[in-house]
N, C-alpha and C positions, 0 to 999 in steps of 0.2 A: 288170775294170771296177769291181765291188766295191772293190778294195783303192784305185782313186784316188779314187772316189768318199770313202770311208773317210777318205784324205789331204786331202781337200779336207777334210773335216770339220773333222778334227783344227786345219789353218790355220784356218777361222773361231771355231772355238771357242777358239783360241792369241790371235785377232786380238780376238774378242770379251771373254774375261778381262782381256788388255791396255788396249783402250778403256775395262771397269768400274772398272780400276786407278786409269787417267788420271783418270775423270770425280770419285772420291771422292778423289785429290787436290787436285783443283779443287775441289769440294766442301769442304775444307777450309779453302783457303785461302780460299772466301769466306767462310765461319763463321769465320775470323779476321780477314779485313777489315772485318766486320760489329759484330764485338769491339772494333775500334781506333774504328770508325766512331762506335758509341755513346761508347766514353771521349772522342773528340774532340769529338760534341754536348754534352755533360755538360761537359766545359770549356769551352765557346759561353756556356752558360747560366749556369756561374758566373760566367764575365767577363761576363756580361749584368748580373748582378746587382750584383757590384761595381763596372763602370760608372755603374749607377742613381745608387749610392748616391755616388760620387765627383759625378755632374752633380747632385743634391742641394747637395752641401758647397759646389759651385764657383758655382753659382748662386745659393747666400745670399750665398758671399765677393765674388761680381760685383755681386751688390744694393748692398752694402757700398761697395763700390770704386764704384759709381758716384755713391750717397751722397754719399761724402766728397768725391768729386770736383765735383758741382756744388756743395759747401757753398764746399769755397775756392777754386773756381774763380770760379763765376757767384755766391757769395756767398747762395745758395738753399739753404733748408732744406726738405729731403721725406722722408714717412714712409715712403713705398712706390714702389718701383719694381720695373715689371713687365716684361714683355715683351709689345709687340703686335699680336695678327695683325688686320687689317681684309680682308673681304670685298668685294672689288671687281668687283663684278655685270655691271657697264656694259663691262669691262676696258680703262680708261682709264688706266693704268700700264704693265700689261706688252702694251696688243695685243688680249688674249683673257682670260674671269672669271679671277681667280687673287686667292688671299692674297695682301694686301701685309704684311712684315714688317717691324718696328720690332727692334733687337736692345734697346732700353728708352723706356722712358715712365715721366715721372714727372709729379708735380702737383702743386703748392699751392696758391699768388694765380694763379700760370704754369703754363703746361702746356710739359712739355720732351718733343721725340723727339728719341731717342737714337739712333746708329749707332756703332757699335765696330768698328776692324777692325783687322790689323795691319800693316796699310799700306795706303794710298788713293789713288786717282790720281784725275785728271779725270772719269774714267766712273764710277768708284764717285760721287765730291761730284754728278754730273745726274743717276744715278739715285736717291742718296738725296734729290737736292730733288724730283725728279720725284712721290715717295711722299708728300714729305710737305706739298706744295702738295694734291693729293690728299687725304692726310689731314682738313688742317684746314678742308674740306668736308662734314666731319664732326665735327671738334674744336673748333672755331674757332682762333684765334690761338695760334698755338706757337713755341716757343725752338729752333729746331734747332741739335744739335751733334755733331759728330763726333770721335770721339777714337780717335787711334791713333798708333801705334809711330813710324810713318815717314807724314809725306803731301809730296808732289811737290810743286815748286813753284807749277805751271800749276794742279795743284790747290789749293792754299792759296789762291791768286789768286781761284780760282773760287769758293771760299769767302767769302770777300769780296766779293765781287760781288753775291752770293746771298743772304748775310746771316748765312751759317753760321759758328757760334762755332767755334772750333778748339781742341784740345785735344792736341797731339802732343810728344815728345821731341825729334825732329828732320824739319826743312823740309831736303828732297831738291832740289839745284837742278837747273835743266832741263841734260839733255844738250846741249853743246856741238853748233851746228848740224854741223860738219864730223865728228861723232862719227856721225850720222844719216843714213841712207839711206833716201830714198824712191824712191816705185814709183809 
């Protein structure tokens, strides 16, 4: 009886060294996934840093470009353009309180909002009038304009309609009806 007893031992104590084996190679391999884990935060936070400083450079060169854009576009000269958020309390834009954002604002004799995108369709041109009928609630009278890459035709149209200046490369014409499916 002794000598199985004895054998049992022996297995838990074979079974037991085995699992301490296991557990401190798992133990290792997290102390080196913990290793890679910190080098891959530490590269987060440099490309955090270098982001910064790139949305820095891009953001004066945006000031810039939008500058010279109203200079020979609209023939306006401004010192400053900014970006802006307004506070809409009542949430008569989106529904519910939310920032409304402007991608610029400028000002002189005129006050300009700005929308930039790189491509625009119908719902982008009624939500930016939507902001900025809104806005000039608070601004009074402004120059709306939108400038991008590509705007659709139905949107260019609505442009026009709305009062918005347009500033784009190329007018998208509308998809051929027979191109279209509806539901």
């Amino acid at each position: 009886m002794n000598r199985r007893f004895e054998e049992v031992d022996k297995r838990f104590e074979a079974l037991i060294s085995e699992m301490n084996r296991r557990f401190e190679e798992v133990d290792k391999r997290f102390e080196e996934m913990d290793k890679r884990f910190e080098a891959i935060l530490e590269q987060i936070r440099e490309i955090r840093v270098e982001l910064a400083g790139l949305g820095g450079r891009l953001g004066r060169g945006f000031e810039d470009l939008v500058r010279q854009t109203l200079k020979a576009v609209v023939g306006a000269e401004v010192k400053e353009v900014k970006r802006l958020i307004m506070w809409d309390e009542k949430g008569e834009v989106y529904g519910h309180p939310e920032n409304v954002e402007f991608d610029a604002y400028a000002s002189n004799n005129e006050k300009f909002l700005i929308e930039v995108k790189s491509s625009a369709n119908k719902g982008d041109v009624l939500i930016f009038n939507k902001k900025a009928e809104w806005a000039e609630k608070t601004l009074g009278k402004t120059r709306k304009i939108l400038i991008a890459a590509y705007v659709e035709d139905a949107a260019y149209r609505e442009c026009i309609q709305l009062g918005i200046t347009v500033i784009s490369r190329n007018i998208v014409p509308q998809e051929k009806e027979e191109d279209t499916l509806r539901l």
